[in-house]
N, C-alpha and C positions, 0 to 999 in steps of 0.2 A: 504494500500500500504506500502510494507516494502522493502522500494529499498536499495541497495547495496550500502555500501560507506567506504569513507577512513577516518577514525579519527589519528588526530597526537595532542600528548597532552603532554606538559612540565610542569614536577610536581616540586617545590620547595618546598623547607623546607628542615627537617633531614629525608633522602629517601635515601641513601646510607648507606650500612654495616648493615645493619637492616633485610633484608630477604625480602626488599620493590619490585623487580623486580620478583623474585619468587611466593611472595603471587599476584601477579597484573596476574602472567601467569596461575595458580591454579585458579583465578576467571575469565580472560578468559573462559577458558576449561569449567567451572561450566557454566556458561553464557551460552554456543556451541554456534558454529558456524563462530566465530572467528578466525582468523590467522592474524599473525603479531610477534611482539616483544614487549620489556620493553629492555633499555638500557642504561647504566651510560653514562651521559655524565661530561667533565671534568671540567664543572662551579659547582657539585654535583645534579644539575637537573637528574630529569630518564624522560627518554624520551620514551611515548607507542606512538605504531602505531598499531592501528587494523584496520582491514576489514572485515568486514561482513554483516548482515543486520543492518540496523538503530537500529533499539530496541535495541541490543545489545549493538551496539556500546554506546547508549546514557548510558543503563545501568551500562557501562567499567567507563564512565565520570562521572557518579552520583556515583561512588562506591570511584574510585580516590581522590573525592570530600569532602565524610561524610562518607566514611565508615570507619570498622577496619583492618584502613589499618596499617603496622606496620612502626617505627619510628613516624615524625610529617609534616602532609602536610602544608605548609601554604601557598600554592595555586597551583593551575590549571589552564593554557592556553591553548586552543586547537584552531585546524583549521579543518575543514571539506573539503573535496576534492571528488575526484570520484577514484576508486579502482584502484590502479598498477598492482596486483595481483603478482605470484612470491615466495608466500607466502608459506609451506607446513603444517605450523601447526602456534602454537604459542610459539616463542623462548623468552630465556635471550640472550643476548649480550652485 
C-alpha cells in the first residue's frame, strides 16, 4: 500500500544561498511523482512540502537528512498530513 500524502519538512542549518532549494526540486523530479515546493523562509530555515506517494515522500526526508545535499543540514523536522493538492509540478519559492 503506497497511499498519498502530504510531507512539510523544516530544514536548519547553512541551506540558504547554497543552490539548497534547487538541488531538493532536481531530486524531487529524480524521485517522480512529487509536487510541491522548497522555500526560504526568513529565520534561514527552507521549508519543502511534497505530495505524492509515501515512498517518495519518505525518500524526499531521508535525502534532506544524509544526503549530498549542498550547504550544511543540521536538522530536519517534518509533519505528515493528508494531500491539499493545488500543486502543478515541483516549485522554488
Amino acid at each position: 500500500m503506497n497511499e498519498t500524502v502530504r510531507l512539510t519538512a523544516w530544514v536548519r542549518g547553512r541551506v540558504q544561498g547554497v543552490g539548497f532549494r534547487w538541488f531538493t526540486r532536481a531530486t524531487a523530479l529524480r524521485l517522480g511523482g512529487l509536487v510541491g515546493f522548497a522555500s526560504n523562509l526568513g529565520d534561514g530555515r527552507v521549508q519543502v512540502v511534497a505530495e505524492g506517494p509515501r515512498a517518495q515522500c519518505e525518500q524526499l526526508l531521508d535525502w534532506l537528512r544524509t544526503g549530498d545535499t549542498p550547504g550544511k543540514v543540521d536538522g530536519v523536522s517534518e509533519i505528515w498530513d493528508v494531500p491539499r493538492g493545488g500543486y502543478e509540478g515541483f516549485g522554488i519559492r
